[in-house]
C-alpha positions, 0 to 999 in steps of 0.5 A, spaced: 888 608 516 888 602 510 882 600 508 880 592 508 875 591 504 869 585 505 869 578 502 861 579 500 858 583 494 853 586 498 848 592 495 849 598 499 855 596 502 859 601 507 865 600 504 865 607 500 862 611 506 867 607 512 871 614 512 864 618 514 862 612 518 868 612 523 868 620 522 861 619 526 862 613 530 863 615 538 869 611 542 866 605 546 869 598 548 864 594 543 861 596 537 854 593 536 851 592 528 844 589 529 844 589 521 852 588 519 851 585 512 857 585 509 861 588 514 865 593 511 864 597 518 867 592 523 871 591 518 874 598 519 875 600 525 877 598 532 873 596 538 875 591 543 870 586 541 863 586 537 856 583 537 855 582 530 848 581 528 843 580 522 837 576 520 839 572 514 841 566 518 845 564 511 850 570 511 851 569 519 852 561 518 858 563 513 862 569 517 862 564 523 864 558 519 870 564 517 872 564 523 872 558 525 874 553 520 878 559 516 884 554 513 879 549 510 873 553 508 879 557 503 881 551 500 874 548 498 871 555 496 877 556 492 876 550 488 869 553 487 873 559 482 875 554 477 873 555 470 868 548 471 863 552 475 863 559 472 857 557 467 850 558 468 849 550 468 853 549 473 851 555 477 843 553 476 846 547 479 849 549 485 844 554 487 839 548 487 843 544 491 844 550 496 837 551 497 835 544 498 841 543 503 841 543 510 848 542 512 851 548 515 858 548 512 855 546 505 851 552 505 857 557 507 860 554 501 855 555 496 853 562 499 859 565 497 859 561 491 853 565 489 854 571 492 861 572 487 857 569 482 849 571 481 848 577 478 850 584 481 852 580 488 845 581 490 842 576 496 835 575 494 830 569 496 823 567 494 817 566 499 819 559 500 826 561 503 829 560 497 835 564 493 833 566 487 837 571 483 840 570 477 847 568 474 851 573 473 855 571 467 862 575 469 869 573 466 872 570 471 868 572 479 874 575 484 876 569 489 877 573 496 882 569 499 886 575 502 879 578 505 876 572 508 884 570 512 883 579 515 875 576 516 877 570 520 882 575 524 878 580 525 873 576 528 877 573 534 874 578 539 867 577 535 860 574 536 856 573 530 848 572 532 843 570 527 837 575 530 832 580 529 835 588 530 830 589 537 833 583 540 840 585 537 839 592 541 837 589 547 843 587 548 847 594 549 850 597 555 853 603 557 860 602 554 857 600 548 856 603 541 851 601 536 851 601 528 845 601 524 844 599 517 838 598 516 835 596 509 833 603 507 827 607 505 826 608 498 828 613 495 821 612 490 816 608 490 818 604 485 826 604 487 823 599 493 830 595 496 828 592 502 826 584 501 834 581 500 831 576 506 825 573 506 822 579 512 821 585 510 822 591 513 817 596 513 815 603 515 813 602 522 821 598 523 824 604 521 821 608 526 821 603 531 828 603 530 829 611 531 824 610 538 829 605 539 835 609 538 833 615 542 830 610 547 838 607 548 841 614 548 837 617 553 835 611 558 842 607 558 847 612 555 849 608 549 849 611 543 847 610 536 849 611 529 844 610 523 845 610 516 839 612 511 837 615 505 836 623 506 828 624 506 823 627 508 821 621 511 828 620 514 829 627 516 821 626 521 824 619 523 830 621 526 828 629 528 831 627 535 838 625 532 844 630 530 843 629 522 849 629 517 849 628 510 854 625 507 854 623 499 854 616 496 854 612 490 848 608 489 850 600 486 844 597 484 840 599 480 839 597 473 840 602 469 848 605 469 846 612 468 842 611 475 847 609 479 849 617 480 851 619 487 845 620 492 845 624 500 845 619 505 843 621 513 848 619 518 843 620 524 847 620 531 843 618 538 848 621 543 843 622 549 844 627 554 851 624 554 857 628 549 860 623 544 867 623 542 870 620 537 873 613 536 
């Protein structure tokens, strides 16, 4: 099965890791991501429909202006990859006029804009709400033309939702899939990733999501499937899951002699039910 990459830069995107993903994912008619980011895993495989959430307000603004404007959206965006806007002047320019913007296909245009362009791809904001990460300084930013058309495509049987991941996994029923990507527990104390929105995600989130988790698979038969660095904190999380380690290259530290392969868990919450595979 081909791969399909996403049309965002996303710090701990899936996509190195859907094969392993989908490897685990049990069948069901709707696949539901509380915290899709880039979207690497819906991307990737073949649910009737899905129920896509995050609670950055500004990435799910963009996917369902996507998918519903796709033709106008391509042509504005592209003309933001000319040469004219790939200078730290015009970029500073347009980040400022993204943060104080409050027109909904605007932001989406600028959102891309900046995610292709700031440094690493990464999606940061300050305490007053406002993105913050720098100019990136590359050569010439990658226009994604053909991921953003097999986005809109891809979206049809799709509903984005702007929420909070308990509100999101609220909506499971039998018959349903969930897929967890939450920001991740360090790996140090000082590696500490999890404030790429303006809510972080503490400890007690992450165990709330594996009582969550175990919650749905025992209660309502649906299953879950979480993705995590592999801890001994995460192994105390998640004891109530089936644990398998899968090994991932990490992206976004500074340092490029840092960015060596790690072990990452995918736990899975099957219940008292048999998970098969997609």
């Amino acid at each position: 099965m081909k791969k399909n990459r996403a049309f965002l830069k996303w710090a701990g995107g899936k996509y190195p890791l859907v094969d392993e993903i989908r490897r685990h994912l049990p069948a069901g008619d709707c696949l539901i991501e509380p915290f899709v980011g880039a979207g690497s895993v819906f991307l990737n495989t073949e649910y009737d429909t899905y129920i896509l959430a995050d609670i950055n307000s500004d990435l799910i603004n963009l996917y369902n202006i996507v998918k519903l404007c796709t033709d106008d959206f391509v042509s504005d965006a592209r003309i933001l990859f000319t040469n004219k806007f790939n200078n730290s002047d015009q970029f500073y320019l347009l980040r400022k006029k993204f943060n104080a913007s409050i027109n909904a296909y605007c932001r989406a245009l600028l959102f891309l804009y900046l995610n292709r362009h700031c440094y690493n791809g990464l999606c940061r904001y300050n305490l007053r709400g406002e993105f913050n990460v720098p100019f990136g300084r590359y050569n010439k930013p990658y226009f994604p033309e053909e991921e953003l058309y097999w986005f809109a495509e891809k979206s049809r049987n799709t509903t984005f939702v702007c929420a909070h991941y308990r509100t999101t996994m609220a909506k499971a029923i039998r018959g349903t899939v969930v897929y967890c990507d939450p920001p991740y527990a360090p790996l140090s104390a000082t590696a500490n990733f999890t404030a790429y929105h303006t809510n972080n995600f503490s400890i007690i989130d992450q165990q709330d999501l594996a009582r969550m988790a175990h919650q749905l698979s025992i209660q309502s038969q649906v299953p879950v499937l979480i993705s995590n660095h592999d801890t001994e904190l995460t192994r105390d999380w998640y004891q109530q899951a089936s644990l398998h380690v899968v090994k991932a290259r990490r992206t976004i530290s500074r340092n490029a002699l840092g960015r060596g392969k790690v072990n990452e868990l995918l736990a899975l919450y099957c219940g008292t039910g048999k998970c098969t595979g997609v």
